[in-house]
C-alpha positions as CSV (number, residue, x, y, z in Angstrom):
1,X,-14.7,157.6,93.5
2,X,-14.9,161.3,94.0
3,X,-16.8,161.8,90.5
4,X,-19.9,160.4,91.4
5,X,-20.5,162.4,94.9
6,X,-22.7,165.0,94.4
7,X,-20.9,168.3,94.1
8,X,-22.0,169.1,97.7
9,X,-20.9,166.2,99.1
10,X,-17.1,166.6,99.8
11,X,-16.3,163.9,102.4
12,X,-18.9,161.2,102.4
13,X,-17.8,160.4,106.1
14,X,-18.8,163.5,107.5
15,X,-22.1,163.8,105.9
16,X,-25.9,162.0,106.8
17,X,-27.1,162.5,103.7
18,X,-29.0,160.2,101.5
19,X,-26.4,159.9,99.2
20,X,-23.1,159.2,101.7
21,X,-25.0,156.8,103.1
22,X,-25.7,155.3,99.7
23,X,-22.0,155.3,98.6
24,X,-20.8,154.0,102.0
25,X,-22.9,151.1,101.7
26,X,-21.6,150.6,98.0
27,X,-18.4,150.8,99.7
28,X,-18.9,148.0,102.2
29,X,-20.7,145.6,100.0
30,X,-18.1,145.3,97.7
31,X,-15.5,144.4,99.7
32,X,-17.6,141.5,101.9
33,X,-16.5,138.5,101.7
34,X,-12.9,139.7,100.0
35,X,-10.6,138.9,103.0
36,X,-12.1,135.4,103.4
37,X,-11.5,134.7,99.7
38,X,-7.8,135.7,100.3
39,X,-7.7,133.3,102.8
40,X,-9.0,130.6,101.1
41,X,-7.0,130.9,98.1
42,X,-3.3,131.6,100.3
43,X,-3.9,128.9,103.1
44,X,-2.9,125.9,100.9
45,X,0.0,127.8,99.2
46,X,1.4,128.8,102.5
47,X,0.6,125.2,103.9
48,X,2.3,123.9,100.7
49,X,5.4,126.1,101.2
50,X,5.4,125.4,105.2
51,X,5.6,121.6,104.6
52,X,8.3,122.2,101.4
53,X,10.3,124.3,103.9
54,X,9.7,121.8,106.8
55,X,10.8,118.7,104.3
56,X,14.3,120.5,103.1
57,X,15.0,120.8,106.3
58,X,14.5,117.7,107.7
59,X,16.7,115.8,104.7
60,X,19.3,118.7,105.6
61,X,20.0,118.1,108.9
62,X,19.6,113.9,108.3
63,X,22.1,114.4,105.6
64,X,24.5,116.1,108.2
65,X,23.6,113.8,111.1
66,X,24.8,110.6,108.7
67,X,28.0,112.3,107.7
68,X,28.8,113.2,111.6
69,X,28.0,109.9,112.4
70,X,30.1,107.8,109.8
71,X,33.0,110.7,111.0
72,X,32.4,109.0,114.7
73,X,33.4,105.6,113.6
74,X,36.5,106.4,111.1
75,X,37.7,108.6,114.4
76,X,37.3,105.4,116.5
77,X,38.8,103.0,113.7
78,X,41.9,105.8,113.1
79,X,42.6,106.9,116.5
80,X,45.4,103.3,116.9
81,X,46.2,100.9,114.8
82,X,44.4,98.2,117.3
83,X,41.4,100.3,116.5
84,X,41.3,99.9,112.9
85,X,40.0,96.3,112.9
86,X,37.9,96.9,115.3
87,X,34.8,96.8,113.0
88,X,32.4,96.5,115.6
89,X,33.7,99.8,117.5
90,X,33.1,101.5,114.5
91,X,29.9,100.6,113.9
92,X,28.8,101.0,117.7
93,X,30.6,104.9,117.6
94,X,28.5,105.7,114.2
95,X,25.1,104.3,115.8
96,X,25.7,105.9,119.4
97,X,26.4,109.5,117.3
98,X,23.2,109.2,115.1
99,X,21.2,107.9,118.2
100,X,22.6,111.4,120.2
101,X,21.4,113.5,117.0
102,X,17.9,111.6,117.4
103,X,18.0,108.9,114.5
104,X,16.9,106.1,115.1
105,X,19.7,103.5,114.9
106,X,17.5,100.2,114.0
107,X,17.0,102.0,110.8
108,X,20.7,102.8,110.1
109,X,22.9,100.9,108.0
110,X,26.7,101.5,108.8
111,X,29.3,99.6,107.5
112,X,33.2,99.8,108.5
113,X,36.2,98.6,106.4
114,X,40.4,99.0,106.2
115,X,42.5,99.1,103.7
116,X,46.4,100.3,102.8
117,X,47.5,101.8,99.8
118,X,50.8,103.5,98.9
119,X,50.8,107.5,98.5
120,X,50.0,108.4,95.3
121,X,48.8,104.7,94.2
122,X,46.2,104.4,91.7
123,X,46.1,100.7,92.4
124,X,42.5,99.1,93.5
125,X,41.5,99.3,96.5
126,X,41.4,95.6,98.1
127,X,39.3,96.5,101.4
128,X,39.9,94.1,104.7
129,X,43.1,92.8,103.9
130,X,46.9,94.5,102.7
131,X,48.5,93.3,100.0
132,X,51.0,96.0,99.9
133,X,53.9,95.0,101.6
134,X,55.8,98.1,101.3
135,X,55.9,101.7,99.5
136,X,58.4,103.8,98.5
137,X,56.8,106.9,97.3
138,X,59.7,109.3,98.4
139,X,62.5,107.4,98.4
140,X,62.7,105.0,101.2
141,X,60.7,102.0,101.8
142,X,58.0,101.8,104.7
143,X,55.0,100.1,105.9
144,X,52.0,101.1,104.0
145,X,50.0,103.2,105.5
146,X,46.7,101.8,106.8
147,X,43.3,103.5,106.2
148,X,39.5,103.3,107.9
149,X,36.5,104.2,106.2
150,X,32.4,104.4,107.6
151,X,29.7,104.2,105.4
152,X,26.5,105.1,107.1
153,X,22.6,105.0,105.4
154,X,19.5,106.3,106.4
155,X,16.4,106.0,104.8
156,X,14.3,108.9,105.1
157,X,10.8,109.6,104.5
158,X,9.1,113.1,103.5
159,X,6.4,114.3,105.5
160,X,4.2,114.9,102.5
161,X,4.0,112.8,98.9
162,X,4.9,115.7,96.5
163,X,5.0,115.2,92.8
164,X,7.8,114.1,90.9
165,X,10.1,113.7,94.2
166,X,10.5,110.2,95.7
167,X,9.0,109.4,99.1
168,X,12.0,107.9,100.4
169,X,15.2,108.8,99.7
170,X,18.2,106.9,100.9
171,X,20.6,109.3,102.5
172,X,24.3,107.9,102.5
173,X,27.4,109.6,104.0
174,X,31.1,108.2,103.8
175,X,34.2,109.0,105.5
176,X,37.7,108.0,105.2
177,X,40.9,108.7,107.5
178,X,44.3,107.7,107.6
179,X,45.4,105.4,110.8
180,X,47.4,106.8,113.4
């Protein structure tokens, strides 16, 4: 910018001449209107990313709120024997842990089962009922031990519809414990 002050002109700041005053109003005029253009162009990105950020985290902390609340109900069902049929327990621990983390529990879906397998058996599964009367995995019989597991769903819905992800996504957590 320097090369087309006059030569006597140093600092166009400190001068009132005709010329400073024409290069500080070259000056201003080209940069009207430049910060509002910014604006306009950075506002929908920042929104965009906001809303992204906002969305993650939202399916995050659903995704951990399902899997604390299906570990409520296995740690009802496992906690006694007694307990482990007690499907309705389960459920009712799963719902009242989701409902403390602020899901709503009319939309959950939680389902409970039992089952007993041997150690080391690559038998299938038969939930709600043993048909293994005994195990001897290391070297004496025994009882077979018993097992609880809580499936719990959630459907969740983004806050905006972005392209090429789903709306709703169903978020479903499991866990499974050994009986007391």
């Amino acid at each position: 910018m320097q090369r087309f002050l006059p030569s006597v002109i140093k600092n166009p700041r400190q001068s009132n001449s005709t010329a400073a005053r024409a290069v500080r109003r070259a000056r201003t005029r080209k940069s009207n209107g430049n910060a509002l253009l910014e604006a306009a162009l950075l506002i929908p990105l920042m929104l965009t990313m906001m809303f992204g950020t906002m969305d993650f985290g939202r399916v995050f902390y659903a995704g951990v709120a399902m899997a604390s609340a299906a570990r409520a109900g296995v740690q009802f069902g496992s906690l006694k024997v007694g307990n482990s049929g007690n499907f309705s327990g389960m459920i009712t621990a799963a719902q009242n842990d989701a409902a403390y983390q602020g899901i709503p529990t009319q939309s959950l879906t939680i389902t409970a089962k039992n089952f007993c397998q041997c150690v080391g058996s690559t038998a299938t599964i038969v939930y709600n009922s043993c048909t293994v009367t005994s195990c001897s995995a290391f070297g004496s019989a025994g009882r077979p031990p018993v097992y609880v597991e809580v499936s719990a769903s959630y459907p969740f819905n983004t806050l905006v519809n972005w392209p090429t992800i789903p709306s709703t996504l169903t978020i479903t957590r499991k866990a499974r414990m050994r009986v007391q």
